[in-house]
mmCIF file of the C-alpha atoms, coordinates in Angstrom:
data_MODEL
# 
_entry.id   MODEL 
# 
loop_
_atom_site.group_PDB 
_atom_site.id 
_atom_site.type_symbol 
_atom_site.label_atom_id 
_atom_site.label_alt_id 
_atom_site.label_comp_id 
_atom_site.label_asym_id 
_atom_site.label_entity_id 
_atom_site.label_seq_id 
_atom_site.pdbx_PDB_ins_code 
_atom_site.Cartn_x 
_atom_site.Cartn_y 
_atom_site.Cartn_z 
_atom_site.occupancy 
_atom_site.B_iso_or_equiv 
_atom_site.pdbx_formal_charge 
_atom_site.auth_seq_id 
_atom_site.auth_comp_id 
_atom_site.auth_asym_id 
_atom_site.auth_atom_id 
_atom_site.pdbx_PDB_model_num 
ATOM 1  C CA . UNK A 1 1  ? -138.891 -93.239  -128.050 1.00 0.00 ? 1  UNK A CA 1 
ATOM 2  C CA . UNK A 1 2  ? -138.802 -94.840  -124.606 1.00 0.00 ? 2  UNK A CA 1 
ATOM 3  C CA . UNK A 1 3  ? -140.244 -98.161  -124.162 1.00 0.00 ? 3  UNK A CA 1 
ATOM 4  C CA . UNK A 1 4  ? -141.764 -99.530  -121.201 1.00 0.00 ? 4  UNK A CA 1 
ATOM 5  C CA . UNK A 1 5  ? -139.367 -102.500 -121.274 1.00 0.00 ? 5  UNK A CA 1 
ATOM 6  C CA . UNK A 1 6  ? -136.967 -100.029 -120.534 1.00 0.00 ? 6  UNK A CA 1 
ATOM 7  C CA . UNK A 1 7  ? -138.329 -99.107  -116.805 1.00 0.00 ? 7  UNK A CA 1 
ATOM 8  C CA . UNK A 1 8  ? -138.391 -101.969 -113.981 1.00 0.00 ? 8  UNK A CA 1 
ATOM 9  C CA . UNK A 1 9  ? -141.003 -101.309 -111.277 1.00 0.00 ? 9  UNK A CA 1 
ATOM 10 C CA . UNK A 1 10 ? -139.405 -100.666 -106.971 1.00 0.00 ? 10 UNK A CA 1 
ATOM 11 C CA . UNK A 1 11 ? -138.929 -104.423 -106.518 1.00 0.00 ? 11 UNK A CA 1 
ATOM 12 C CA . UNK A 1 12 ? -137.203 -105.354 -109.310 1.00 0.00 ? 12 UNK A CA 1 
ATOM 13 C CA . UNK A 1 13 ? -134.972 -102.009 -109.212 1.00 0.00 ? 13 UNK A CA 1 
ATOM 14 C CA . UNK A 1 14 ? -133.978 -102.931 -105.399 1.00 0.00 ? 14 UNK A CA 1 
ATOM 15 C CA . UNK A 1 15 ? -132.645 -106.326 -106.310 1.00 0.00 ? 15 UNK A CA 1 
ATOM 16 C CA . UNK A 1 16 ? -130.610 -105.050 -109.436 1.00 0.00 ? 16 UNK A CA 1 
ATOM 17 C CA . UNK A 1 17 ? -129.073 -102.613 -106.768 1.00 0.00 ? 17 UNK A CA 1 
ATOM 18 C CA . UNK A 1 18 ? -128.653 -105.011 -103.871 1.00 0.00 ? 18 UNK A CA 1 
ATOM 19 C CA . UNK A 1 19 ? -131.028 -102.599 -101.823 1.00 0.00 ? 19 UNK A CA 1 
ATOM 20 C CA . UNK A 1 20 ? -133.966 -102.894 -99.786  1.00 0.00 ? 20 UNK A CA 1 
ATOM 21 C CA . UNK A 1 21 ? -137.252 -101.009 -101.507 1.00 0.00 ? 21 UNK A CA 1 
ATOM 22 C CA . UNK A 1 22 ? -137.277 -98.840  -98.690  1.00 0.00 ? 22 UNK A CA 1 
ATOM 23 C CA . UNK A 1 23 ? -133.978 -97.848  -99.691  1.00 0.00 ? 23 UNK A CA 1 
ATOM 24 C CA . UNK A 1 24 ? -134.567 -97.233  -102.878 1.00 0.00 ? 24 UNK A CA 1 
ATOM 25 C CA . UNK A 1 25 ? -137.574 -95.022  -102.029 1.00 0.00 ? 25 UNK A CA 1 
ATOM 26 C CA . UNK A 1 26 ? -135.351 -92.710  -100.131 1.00 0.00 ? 26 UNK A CA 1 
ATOM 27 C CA . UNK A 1 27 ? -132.772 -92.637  -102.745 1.00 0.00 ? 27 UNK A CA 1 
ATOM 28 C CA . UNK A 1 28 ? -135.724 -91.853  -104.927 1.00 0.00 ? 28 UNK A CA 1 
ATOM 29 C CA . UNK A 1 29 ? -137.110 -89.368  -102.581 1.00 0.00 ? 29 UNK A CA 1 
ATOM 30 C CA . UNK A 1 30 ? -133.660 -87.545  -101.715 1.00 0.00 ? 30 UNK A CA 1 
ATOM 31 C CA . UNK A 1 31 ? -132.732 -87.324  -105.777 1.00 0.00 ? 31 UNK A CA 1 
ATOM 32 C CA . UNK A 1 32 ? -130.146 -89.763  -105.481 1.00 0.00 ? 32 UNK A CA 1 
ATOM 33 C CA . UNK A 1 33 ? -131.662 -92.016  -108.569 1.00 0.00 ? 33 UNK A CA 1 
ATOM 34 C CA . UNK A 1 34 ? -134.158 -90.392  -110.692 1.00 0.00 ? 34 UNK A CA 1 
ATOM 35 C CA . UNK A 1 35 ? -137.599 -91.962  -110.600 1.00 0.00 ? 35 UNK A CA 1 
ATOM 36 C CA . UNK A 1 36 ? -141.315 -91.814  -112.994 1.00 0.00 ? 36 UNK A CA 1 
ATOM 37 C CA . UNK A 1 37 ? -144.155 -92.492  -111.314 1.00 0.00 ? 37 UNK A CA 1 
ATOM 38 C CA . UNK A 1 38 ? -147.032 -94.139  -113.904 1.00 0.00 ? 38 UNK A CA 1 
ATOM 39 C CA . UNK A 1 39 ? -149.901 -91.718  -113.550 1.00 0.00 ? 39 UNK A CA 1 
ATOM 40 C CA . UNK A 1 40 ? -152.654 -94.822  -114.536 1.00 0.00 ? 40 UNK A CA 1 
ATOM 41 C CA . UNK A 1 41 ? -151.418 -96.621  -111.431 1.00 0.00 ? 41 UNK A CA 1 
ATOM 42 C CA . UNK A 1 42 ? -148.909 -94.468  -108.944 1.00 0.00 ? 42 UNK A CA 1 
ATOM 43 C CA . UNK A 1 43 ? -146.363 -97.022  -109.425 1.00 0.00 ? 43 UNK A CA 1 
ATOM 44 C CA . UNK A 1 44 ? -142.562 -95.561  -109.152 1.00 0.00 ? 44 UNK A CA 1 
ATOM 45 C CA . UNK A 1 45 ? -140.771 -96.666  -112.407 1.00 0.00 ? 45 UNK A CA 1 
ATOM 46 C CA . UNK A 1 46 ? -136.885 -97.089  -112.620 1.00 0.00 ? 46 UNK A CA 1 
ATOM 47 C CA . UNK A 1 47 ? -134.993 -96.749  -115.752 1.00 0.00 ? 47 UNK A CA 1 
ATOM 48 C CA . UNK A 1 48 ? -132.427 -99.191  -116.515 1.00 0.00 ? 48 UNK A CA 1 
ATOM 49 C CA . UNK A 1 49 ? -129.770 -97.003  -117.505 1.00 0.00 ? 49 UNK A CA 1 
ATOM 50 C CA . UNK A 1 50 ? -130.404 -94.815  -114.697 1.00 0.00 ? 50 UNK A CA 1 
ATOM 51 C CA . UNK A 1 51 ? -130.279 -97.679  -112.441 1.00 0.00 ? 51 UNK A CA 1 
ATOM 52 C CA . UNK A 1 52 ? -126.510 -98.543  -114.468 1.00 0.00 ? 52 UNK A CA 1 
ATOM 53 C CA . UNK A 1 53 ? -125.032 -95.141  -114.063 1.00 0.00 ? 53 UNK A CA 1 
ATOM 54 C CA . UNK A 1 54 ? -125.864 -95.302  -110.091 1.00 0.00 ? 54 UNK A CA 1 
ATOM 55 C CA . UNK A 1 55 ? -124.241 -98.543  -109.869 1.00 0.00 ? 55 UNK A CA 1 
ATOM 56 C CA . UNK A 1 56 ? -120.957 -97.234  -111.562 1.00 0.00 ? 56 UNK A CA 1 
ATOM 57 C CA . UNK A 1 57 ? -121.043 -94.214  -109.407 1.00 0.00 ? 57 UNK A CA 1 
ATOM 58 C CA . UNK A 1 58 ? -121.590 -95.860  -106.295 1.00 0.00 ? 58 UNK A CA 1 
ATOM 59 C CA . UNK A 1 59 ? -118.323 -98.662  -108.044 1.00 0.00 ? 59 UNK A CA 1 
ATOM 60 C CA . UNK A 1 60 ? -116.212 -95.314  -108.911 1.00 0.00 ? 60 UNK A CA 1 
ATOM 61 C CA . UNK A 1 61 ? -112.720 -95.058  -106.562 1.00 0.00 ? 61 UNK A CA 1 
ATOM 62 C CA . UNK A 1 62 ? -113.183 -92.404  -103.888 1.00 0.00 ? 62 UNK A CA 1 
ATOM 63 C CA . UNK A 1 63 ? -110.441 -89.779  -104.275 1.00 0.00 ? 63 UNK A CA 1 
ATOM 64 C CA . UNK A 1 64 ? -108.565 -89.322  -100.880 1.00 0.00 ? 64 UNK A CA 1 
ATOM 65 C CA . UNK A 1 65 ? -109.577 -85.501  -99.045  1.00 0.00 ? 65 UNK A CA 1 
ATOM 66 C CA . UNK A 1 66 ? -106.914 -83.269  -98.466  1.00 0.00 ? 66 UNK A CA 1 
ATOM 67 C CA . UNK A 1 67 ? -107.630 -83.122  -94.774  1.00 0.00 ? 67 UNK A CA 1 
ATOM 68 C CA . UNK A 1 68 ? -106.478 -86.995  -94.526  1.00 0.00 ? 68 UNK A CA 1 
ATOM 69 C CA . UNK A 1 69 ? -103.458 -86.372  -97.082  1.00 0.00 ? 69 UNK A CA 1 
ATOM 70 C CA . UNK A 1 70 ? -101.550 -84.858  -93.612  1.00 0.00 ? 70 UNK A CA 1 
ATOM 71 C CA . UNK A 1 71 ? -102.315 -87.218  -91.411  1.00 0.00 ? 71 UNK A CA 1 
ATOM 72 C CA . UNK A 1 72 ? -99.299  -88.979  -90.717  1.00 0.00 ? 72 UNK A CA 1 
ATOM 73 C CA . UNK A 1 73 ? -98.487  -92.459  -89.702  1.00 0.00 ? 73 UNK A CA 1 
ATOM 74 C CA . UNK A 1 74 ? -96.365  -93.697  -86.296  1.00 0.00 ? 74 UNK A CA 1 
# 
């Protein structure tokens, strides 16, 4: 069972991720970080872990594309 201590509310969320709110609404929006909204109030509610598995996948290496694998260097 979830508990509400588990969810931070858009402010909170934005600073954890070094965002602006407006930010996080569009990653929100776009799917990019999954997001409740509390139907008593309309406010959008963050999970932590969500909010931890975005910041490792945003920290993971970028693999090189094979496009810039041939480019070669003077």
């Amino acid at each position: 069972m979830e508990k509400l201590s588990d969810y931070v509310k858009t402010a909170e969320a934005a600073e954890i991720l070094g965002v602006s709110q407006t930010t996080l609404r569009k990653y929100a929006a776009t799917g990019k970080i999954p997001v409740r909204v509390n139907p008593a109030n309309g406010y959008r509610l963050f999970k932590r872990s969500d909010l931890d598995d975005f910041l490792r996948r945003a920290a993971a290496p970028v693999k090189p594309s094979k496009a810039r694998k041939n480019v070669k260097s003077k």
